[in-house]
C-alpha positions as CSV (number, residue, x, y, z in Angstrom):
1,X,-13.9,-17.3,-14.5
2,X,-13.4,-17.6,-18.4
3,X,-10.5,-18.7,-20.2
4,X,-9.5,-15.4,-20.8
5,X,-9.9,-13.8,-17.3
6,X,-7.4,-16.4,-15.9
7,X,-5.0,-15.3,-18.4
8,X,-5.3,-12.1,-17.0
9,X,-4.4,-13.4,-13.3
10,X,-0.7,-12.6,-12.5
11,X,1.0,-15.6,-10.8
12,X,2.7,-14.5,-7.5
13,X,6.1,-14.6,-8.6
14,X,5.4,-12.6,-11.9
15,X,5.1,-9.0,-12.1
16,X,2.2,-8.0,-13.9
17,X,2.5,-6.2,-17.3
18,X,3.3,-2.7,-17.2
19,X,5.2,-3.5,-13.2
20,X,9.0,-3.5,-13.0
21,X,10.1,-7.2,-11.5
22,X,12.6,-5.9,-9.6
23,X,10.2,-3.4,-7.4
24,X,7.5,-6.5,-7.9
25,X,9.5,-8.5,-6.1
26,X,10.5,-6.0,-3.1
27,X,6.8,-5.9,-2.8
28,X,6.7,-9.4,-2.1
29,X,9.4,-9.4,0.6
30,X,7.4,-6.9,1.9
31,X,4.3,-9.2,2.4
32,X,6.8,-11.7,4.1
33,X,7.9,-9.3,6.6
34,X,10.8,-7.7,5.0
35,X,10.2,-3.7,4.5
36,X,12.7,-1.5,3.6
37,X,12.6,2.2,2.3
38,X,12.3,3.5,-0.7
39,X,12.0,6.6,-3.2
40,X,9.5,6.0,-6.1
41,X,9.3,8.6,-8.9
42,X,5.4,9.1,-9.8
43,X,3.8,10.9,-12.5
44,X,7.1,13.8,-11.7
45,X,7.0,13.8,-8.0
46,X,8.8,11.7,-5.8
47,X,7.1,9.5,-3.1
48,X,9.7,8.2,-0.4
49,X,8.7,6.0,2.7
50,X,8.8,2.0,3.8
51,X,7.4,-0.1,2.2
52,X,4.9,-2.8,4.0
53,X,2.9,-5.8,3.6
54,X,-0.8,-5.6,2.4
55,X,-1.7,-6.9,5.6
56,X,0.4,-3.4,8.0
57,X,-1.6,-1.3,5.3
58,X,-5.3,-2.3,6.5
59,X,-4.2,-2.3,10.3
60,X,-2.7,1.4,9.4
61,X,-6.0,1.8,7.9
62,X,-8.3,1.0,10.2
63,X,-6.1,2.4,12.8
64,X,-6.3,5.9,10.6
65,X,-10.4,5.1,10.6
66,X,-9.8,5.5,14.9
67,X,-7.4,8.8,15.1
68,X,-10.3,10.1,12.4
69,X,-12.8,9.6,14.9
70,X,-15.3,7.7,12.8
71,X,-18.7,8.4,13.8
72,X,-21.8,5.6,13.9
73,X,-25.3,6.6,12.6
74,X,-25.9,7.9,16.5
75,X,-22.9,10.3,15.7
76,X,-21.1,8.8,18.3
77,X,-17.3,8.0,17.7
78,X,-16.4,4.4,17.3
79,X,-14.6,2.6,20.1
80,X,-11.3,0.6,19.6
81,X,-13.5,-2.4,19.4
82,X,-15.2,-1.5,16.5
83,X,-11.3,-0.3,15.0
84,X,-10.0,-3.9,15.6
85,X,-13.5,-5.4,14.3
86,X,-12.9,-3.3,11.1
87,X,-9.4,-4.3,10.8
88,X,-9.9,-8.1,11.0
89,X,-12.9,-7.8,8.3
90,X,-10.4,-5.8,6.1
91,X,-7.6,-8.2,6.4
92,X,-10.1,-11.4,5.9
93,X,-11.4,-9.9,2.8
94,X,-8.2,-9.0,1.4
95,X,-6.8,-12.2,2.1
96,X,-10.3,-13.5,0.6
97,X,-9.9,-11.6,-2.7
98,X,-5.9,-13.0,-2.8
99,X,-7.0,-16.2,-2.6
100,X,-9.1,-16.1,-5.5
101,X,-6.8,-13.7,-7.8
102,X,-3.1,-13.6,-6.6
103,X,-1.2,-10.9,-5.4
104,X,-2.5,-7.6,-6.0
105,X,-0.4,-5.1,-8.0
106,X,-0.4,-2.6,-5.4
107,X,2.2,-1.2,-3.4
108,X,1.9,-0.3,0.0
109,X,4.2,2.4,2.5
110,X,4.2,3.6,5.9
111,X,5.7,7.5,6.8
112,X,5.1,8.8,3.1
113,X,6.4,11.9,2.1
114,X,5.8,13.6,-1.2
115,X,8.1,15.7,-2.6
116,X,6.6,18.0,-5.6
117,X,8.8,18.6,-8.7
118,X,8.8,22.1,-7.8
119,X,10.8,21.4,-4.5
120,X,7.7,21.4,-2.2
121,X,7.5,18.9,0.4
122,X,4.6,17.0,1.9
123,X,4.7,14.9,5.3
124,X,1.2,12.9,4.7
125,X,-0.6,12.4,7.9
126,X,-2.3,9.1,6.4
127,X,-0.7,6.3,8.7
128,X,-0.3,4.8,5.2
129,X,-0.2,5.1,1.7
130,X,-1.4,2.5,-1.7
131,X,-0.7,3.5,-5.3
132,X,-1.2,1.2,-8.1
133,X,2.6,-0.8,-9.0
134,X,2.3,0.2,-12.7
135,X,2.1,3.6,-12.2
136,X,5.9,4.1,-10.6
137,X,8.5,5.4,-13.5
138,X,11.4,4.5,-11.7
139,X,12.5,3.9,-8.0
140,X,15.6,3.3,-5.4
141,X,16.1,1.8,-2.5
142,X,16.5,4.5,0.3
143,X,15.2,7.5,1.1
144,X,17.4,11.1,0.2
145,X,18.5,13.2,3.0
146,X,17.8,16.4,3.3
147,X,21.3,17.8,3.7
């Protein structure tokens, strides 16, 4: 790594540039164990759901790769084993790839749900969700109701 790639690195307690501190740091209770919901405005549309740690997103993940019924070379669909072999490979190279660079500046949610600036609304059936931090406008804690 040169001088100026380290320069680059954001330390884990600050928020990259272009990443509000507060939400920066609600991501990082997050990878502690402390979710909570939350309402993020994105590029017009609003993106509500809980947030969770890096580490809940890849077992969602792999879990999702399981309900997909992923198919082998064979065309056979992949048993649980090979779910929770993909899950601990995912979470050993993410926490691989932290070591060496710091948090990522991703944000991570469970039960999303999109709602369109046109009033539409979208129940995702991902198990998760992962958008880039810098790419939020604004955000609160909570999710609206639907009253």
């Amino acid at each position: 790594m040169t001088m100026g790639e380290e320069e680059k690195v954001p330390k884990p307690s600050t928020a990259p540039e272009g990443v509000d501190p507060l939400l920066w740091a609600f991501a990082g209770l997050a990878e502690s164990g402390f979710g909570m919901p939350v309402t993020l405005q994105i590029g017009g549309a609003l993106l509500t759901g809980r947030i969770i740690s890096s580490k809940q997103y890849l077992e969602g993940l792999a879990d999702g790769f399981a309900k997909a019924n992923v198919l082998n070379e064979a065309g056979e669909t992949q048993s649980e084993e090979v779910s929770r072999a993909m899950t601990e490979s995912l979470v050993k190279g993410m926490s691989d790839l932290a070591s060496k660079v710091g948090r990522m500046p991703y944000l991570h949610l469970t039960d999303a749900t999109i709602r369109s600036p046109d009033g539409n609304t979208v129940r995702l059936q991902a198990a998760v969700w992962r958008g880039r931090l810098d790419a939020v406008a604004g955000f609160v804690l909570g999710i609206p109701s639907d009253d």
